[in-house]
C-alpha positions, 0 to 999 in steps of 0.5 A: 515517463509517468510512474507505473500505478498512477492513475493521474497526475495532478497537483494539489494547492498546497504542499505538504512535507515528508513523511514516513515513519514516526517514532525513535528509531528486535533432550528437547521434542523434536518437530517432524521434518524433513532431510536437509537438501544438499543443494541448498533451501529450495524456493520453488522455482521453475526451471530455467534455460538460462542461469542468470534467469533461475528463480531460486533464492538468491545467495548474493545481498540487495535487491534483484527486482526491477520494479517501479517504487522509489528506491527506499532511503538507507540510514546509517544509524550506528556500526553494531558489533556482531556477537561471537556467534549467532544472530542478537544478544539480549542484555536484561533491563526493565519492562520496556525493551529496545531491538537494534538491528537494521530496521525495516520501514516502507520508505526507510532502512536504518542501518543500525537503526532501533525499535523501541517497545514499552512495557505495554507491547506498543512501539514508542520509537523507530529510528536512529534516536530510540537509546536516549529514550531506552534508559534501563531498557532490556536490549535486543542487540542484532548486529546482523538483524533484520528487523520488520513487522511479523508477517500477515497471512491475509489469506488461507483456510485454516480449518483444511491444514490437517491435510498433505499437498494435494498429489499433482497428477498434470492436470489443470483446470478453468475453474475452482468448481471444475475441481470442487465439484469434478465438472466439465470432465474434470477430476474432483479433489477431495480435501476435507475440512474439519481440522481439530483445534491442534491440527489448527493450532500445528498450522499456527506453529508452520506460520509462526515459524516462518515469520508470522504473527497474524493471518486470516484463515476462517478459522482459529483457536486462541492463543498464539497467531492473531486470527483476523477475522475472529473477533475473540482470537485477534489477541487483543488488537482494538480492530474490526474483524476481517469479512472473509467470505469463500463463496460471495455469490452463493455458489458453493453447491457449484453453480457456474455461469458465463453470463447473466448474473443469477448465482444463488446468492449475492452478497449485498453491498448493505451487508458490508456496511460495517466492515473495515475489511471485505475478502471475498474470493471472486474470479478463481479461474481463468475461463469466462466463468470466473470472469463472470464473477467479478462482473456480477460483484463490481456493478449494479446492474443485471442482477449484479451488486456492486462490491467493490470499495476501498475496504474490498480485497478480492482474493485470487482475482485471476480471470480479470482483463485490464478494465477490471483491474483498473476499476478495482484501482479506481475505488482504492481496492485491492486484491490478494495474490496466492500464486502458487495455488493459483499455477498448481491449480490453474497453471496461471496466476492473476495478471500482476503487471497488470493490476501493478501498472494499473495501481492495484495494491496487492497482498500475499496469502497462502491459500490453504495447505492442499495446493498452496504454501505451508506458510509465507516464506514459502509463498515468498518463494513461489512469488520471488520466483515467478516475478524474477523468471515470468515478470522481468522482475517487475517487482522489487524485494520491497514490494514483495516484503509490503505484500506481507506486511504494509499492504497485507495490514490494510487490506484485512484493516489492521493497518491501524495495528499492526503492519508497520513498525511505527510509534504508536502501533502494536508491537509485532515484529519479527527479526530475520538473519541478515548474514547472508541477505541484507535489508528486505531481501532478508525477509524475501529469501528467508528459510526455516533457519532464518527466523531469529525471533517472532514477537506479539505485542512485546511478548516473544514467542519464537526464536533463537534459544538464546533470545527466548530463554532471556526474553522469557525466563521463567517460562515454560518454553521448548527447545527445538533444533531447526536446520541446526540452529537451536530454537525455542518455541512457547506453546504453554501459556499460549494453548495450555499444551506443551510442544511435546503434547501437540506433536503428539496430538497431531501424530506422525502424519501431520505435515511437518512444521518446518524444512530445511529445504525443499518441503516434501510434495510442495506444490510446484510454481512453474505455470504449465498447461498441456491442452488447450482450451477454447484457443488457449495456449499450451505451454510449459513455463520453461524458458528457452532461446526463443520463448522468453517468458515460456509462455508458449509463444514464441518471442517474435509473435509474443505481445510481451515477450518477457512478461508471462502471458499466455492465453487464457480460455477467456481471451477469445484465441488471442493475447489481451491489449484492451487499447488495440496499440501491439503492446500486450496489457501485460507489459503495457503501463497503460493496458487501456491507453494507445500508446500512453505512458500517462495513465488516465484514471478509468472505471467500470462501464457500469452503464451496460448491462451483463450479457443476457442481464437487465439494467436495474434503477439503482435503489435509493441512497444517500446524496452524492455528488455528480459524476459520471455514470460508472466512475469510481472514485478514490477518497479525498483528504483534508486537513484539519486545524484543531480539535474542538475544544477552544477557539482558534487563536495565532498560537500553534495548534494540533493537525489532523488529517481526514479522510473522506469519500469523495462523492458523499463525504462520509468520513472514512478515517482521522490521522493526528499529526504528532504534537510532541517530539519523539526521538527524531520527529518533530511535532507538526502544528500550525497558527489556528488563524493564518489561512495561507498555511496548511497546504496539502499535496501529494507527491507526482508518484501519487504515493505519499501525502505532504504538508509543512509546520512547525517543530512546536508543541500547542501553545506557541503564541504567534507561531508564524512569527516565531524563530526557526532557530527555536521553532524549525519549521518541518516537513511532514510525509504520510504514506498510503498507510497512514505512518507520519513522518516529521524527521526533516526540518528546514534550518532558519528557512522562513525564519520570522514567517510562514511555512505553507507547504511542500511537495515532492516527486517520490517522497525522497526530496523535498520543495517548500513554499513559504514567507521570508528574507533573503536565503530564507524565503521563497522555494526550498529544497531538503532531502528527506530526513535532513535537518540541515539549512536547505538549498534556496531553488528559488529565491523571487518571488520571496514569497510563494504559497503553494507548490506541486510538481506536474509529470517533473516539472516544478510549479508554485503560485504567489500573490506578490506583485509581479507573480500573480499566477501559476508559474514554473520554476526551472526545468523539472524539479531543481534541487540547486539555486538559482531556478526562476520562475516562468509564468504558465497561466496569465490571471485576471487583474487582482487575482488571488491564486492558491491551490492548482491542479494540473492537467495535460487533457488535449491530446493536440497540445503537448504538455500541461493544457489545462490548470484549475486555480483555487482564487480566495477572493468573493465570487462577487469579484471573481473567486472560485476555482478558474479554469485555465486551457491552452491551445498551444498558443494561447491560455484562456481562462475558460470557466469560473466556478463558484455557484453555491459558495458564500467565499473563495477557495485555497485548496482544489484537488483533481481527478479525471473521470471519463471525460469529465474533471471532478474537483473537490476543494477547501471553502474559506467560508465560515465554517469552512466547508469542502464541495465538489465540482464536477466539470463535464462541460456545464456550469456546476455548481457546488456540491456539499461534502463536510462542513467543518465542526465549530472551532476547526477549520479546513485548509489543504486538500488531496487524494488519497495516497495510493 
């Protein structure tokens, strides 16, 4: 079954090798609040017919979702002795400090584990091997700990926060400007802006408490939280701004329009140009006037500008169908969930099964005090509770925690930053007790109470009184009683007031910074709608015997009977399924593929126009490569060997990674490899002149990229030939925000030869490709992490040069007589010895097989029909990429593509567009170059992209981690 979110499924030439996390291894004023609730921390659940199906918080340890990620790989580090009470002890030392605990990554839970942060807030290791590089360090010691990145509040309205939660009457509305502006019959809410800057800086406090260290608001003051999208408050990372735009077409005198794109003002996609990060808020609603919106700002035609890119994170995206969805997905966009202002409002969120099955990345924001969450904790909640009553628990605790964290970091394009406890990134991180909830749970079913300390680039600015007082001695910090717990909290040399001062400031009538159980009026998370609008449903989101999801209808009709979806008044009476299969877009893997569980990759129909709209010409622009009208396209990456300065010679030589638009070959970022060793990773170089190493691929989950070298700094002449006992050779995973991981090594494998490559299903095993003799060569298997001699899979060919798994199966290509082609290797992905290798497509006499991408494309033929082979012999004698099909009994080579390159190719990556494969593949020209083909039908010829700077070269090439 193909992994949910995947669009494609295919294989790149070359392999690549693990990834994931790159360093070694943390009489007082009181603050309003309310009563403690005898029944324990609310979470904003709704009410439940059934106990096993309550969506409160959750008492009991692990992980209650169902979701479709890979399950995240545990180390035990070392046992930590608990302290006699509380959460950490600090033990002082110099200016660097080192938190152990049970650390939190997006692949990776060390148990034990630590982080450690130099003397300049920047994080220097991450994992099990950070003491030997803490000598004299100050210690954060947290037996019960959990650790993580500070929280990122991508979304809310900071300039609002003076307000109290808006008084929930019953009514619900179609769209934010029937509340706004009172339209359509409805009852306008007034909630005023124009907060002071401490009213802004009492919000800050709410977000702190809960976790947070940034947020995106449209607003801010200096000092304490990061305000993203405030150049002078982003507290001194070095990162763009986020864009964060309320009324992208203009629209804030209230215009609403069914069809037709003529709002008062679009913004222009020019106007983004410069941006890392785009929010606008689009689709707010769930009637054919939100979904109008994205019409008119995912196109350009009608009227309509086309916004939608990588950068762009559309905020609410509630009034979406599938289509809209997976054209978000096509471009590497993302949207930003706020659930329960969406259900307070709206009585209906954004359709997350959805955009999940789809490959949407999502991230979590509040939305502003009226009708959302006080801070992320809360959100937390409403989301937890929602996915575990209305989504089948779709969603794991992970998924969840990267919603505010991993995923909120890249959609505001602080991921550089911030976002991720990684070696070289911005130490903000926050630590929560995991007496109770252990690993990413801790952070999900969070309370008040839970927060141990909250730290901005090294400097600790909350916590417990105890972490604070040794963190912060001689500073003028406050103590605070939380829910029983002893806090302190410092507020001086952040904003030049104490705590006391601002509390006073703000008065009695402020919304209380903290609970310690269920805030007073929160906003309710229940979805519910009383009165049916153009044929939607009426529902109350209590589930019963025979209404599962409580979405008002009952199982036996329900298209999804476990998933909440209701109709909305956009539907057109009935429940969505695009591709007309009986099985609703909100349980359906693939919403936009009759009965298919592997997904095609689709686009916006960019070719009609809005109803009532006009075609325009599309204005000028630069080149771009030829792919079919609409299709959008996720970014492609190549490595690069080399940093300029000198010519390449055999010796061990620096790695890059860079990304590139797929269609003009814009560069979009550049991802060193690590050339020194750090606590458990490795350094990962290769020769500057062995043209069969450097495959890239990305993992059969798509989520992860991989590639294989050497365990040696630049400089080790003759690399290839070195000893693996002196110089292992490692496997390198890269995820979807860029943290690289270099901690598994292969033992004496291809001792005396080359590495060339890895692949890997999810990212948690590995197989390798390279040269070698005997139990040393042919194809390997190392779990990931694991330094240990590795499992030979197959052992002849001894000699492989790439492999990539294809919907779970195992293929390699070799150039040894007797292998000359594309073979499997076992069935499925073996990880013991003894696999042999069958061969899937014949090659012509004196081919030279690399890089392959898979494809299963004719619907008669089960399986793989279609292999693209990247052959580095001349054009003249057949080089270029071969195209291969079967018809289920014949393979045929079909096509050969090689018109407008001067030489052969290793590397080739693919992508299905429509009906149309658009390849983009690695020249072994001089300078090597990367071009494009687009395979329609046609004979294309090569269209250019990026040609290599003097003294580098390119080698593998892949899309994007998704």
């Amino acid at each position: 079954m193909r992994p949910r979110g995947t669009a494609l499924l295919f294989f790149l030439s070359g392999v690549a090798a693990v990834a994931a996390f790159a360093a070694c291894g943390s009489s007082s004023p009181q603050l309003p609040s309310s009563p403690t609730d005898a029944g324990g921390q609310s979470d904003g659940t709704a009410p439940s017919a059934d106990a096993s199906r309550e969506g409160g918080a959750d008492a009991g340890a692990g992980n209650d979702g169902g979701g479709d990620g890979a399950v995240p790989v545990t180390t035990l580090c070392k046992t930590v002795t608990p302290p006699a009470s509380g959460t950490c002890t600090v033990t002082p030392g110099n200016g660097a400090t080192l938190i152990t605990g049970d650390v939190l990554t997006s692949s990776t839970v060390y148990v034990g584990g630590s982080v450690l942060v130099d003397a300049t807030g920047s994080i220097s290791c991450v994992g099990c091997s950070c003491d030997s590089a803490a000598q004299g360090a100050t210690q954060i010691t947290c037996a019960n700990g959990v650790v993580s990145p500070a929280l990122i509040n991508p979304h809310d309205h900071i300039t609002y926060s003076q307000n109290q939660p808006f008084n929930d009457t019953g009514e619900r509305f179609e769209h934010r400007n029937d509340w706004r502006e009172g339209k359509n019959g409805h009852t306008k809410l007034t909630v005023p802006g124009g907060a002071t800057a401490d009213q802004i800086r009492w919000a800050e406090v709410r977000f702190l408490m809960g976790g947070a260290a940034s947020t995106v608001g449209s607003g801010s003051v200096a000092g304490l939280v990061r305000n993203l999208d405030r150049a002078a408050d982003e507290e001194g990372i070095p990162t763009k701004p986020v864009d964060f735009d309320t009324f992208p077409l203009g629209d804030s005198n209230g215009t609403q329009l069914a069809s037709g794109c003529g709002y008062p003002k679009i913004v222009s996609p020019s106007s983004i140009v410069g941006d890392d990060a785009f929010l606008p808020h689009v689709a707010e609603g769930i009637n054919a006037f939100a979904s109008n919106e994205f019409t008119c700002t995912s196109s350009n035609v009608g009227g309509a500008k086309d916004l939608l890119e990588a950068k762009t994170a559309m905020i609410h995206s509630v009034g979406l169908t599938a289509a809209d969805y997976a054209g978000i997905a096509a471009v590497g966009g993302s949207i930003i969930w706020s659930p329960r202002s969406n259900i307070a409002l709206y009585g209906d969120t954004a359709a997350i099964s959805t955009a999940r099955h789809l490959g949407v990345r999502i991230a979590l924001g509040t939305d502003w005090i009226a009708t959302g969450s006080m801070n992320l904790q809360r959100e937390l909640a409403c989301a937890d509770s929602f996915n575990k009553t209305y989504l089948d628990g779709l969603l794991t605790d992970e998924d969840l925690w990267r919603m505010v964290t991993v995923d909120a970091a890249t959609v505001t394009g602080t991921a550089s930053a911030i976002g991720e406890l990684a070696v070289g990134k911005t130490a903000d991180v926050s630590i929560f007790d995991g007496k109770t909830n252990h690993d990413y749970r801790a952070v999900v079913a969070s309370g008040a109470a839970d927060v141990v300390m909250v730290m901005r680039a090294g400097k600790v600015l909350y916590g417990d009184a105890n972490v604070v007082a040794a963190m912060r001695m001689g500073a003028s910090c406050d103590a605070i009683d939380v829910c029983g717990s002893s806090k302190q909290i410092c507020l001086s040399d952040e904003y030049g007031e104490s705590l006391a001062a601002l509390t006073a400031a703000v008065g009695t009538a402020a919304y209380p910074a903290f609970f310690c159980g269920s805030p007073s009026n929160e906003p309710t998370c229940t979805p519910k709608r009383g009165t049916s609008v153009m044929g939607s449903t009426v529902y109350t989101g209590v589930p019963s015997a025979t209404d599962s999801d409580g979405d008002g209808i009952a199982d036996a009709m329900d298209d999804c009977p476990r998933i909440f979806d209701p109709v909305r008044p956009m539907d057109d009476g009935k429940q969505p399924d695009s591709d007309g299969d009986g099985i609703g877009d909100a349980c359906d893997e693939c919403p936009l593929d009759p009965g298919q569980t592997m997904c095609k990759t689709h686009a916006i129909d960019a070719g009609v126009a809005p109803e009532g709209g006009i075609v325009d010409a599309p204005a000028e622009a630069a080149p771009e490569a030829d792919i079919p009208d609409g299709a959008a396209m996720q970014n492609v990456v190549v490595v690069r060997i080399g940093d300029g300065s000198a010519a390449l010679t055999n010796a061990s030589t620096a790695v890059f990674l860079e990304e590139h638009n797929a269609v003009t070959g814009a560069l979009v970022s550049t991802t060193a490899l690590p050339t020194a060793a750090n606590g458990a990773q490795y350094p990962l170089t290769m020769s500057g002149t062995a043209t069969s190493e450097g495959a890239l691929s990305r993992s059969d989950d798509g989520h992860v990229l991989l590639l294989a070298g050497y365990g040696v700094a630049p400089g080790t002449a003759a690399v290839s030939s070195t000893s693996a006992s002196t110089v292992p050779r490692v496997a390198a995973r890269i995820d979807a925000s860029w943290t690289v991981d270099t901690s598994t090594s292969l033992g004496t494998a291809y001792d005396g030869n080359s590495i060339r490559g890895v692949t890997s299903a999810d990212g948690t095993g590995f197989w390798t490709a390279g040269n070698g003799t005997g139990a040393n060569g042919g194809v390997q298997y190392q779990p990931f992490g694991v330094t240990a001699q590795p499992v030979q899979v197959l052992a002849s060919p001894a000699n492989v040069r790439t492999v990539g798994i294809f919907g779970g199966q195992l293929y390699g290509t070799s150039g040894s007589a007797g292998f000359v082609d594309v073979f499997s290797i076992g069935t499925g992905a073996p990880t013991a010895a003894g696999a042999t290798q069958t061969p899937l497509t014949p090659v012509a006499a004196g081919a030279s097989p690399y890089g392959f991408a898979v494809f299963d494309l004719n619907a008669s033929v089960a399986g793989a029909d279609t292999v693209y082979i990247a052959d580095d012999r001349s054009p003249a004698n057949g080089g270029g990429v071969q195209k291969y099909t079967f018809d289920g009994t014949t393979w045929t080579l079909a096509a050969t593509f090689n018109s407008g390159v001067g030489s052969g190719v290793r590397s080739v990556a693919g992508i299905l567009l429509g009906s149309a494969v658009y390849l983009v593949v690695s020249t072994d020209e001089s300078p090597a170059r990367l071009v494009s083909f687009t395979d329609d039908g046609s004979t294309p010829a090569a269209f250019p992209l990026v040609t290599a700077a003097a003294n580098t070269v390119f080698r593998g090439v892949s899309f994007a981690p998704n």
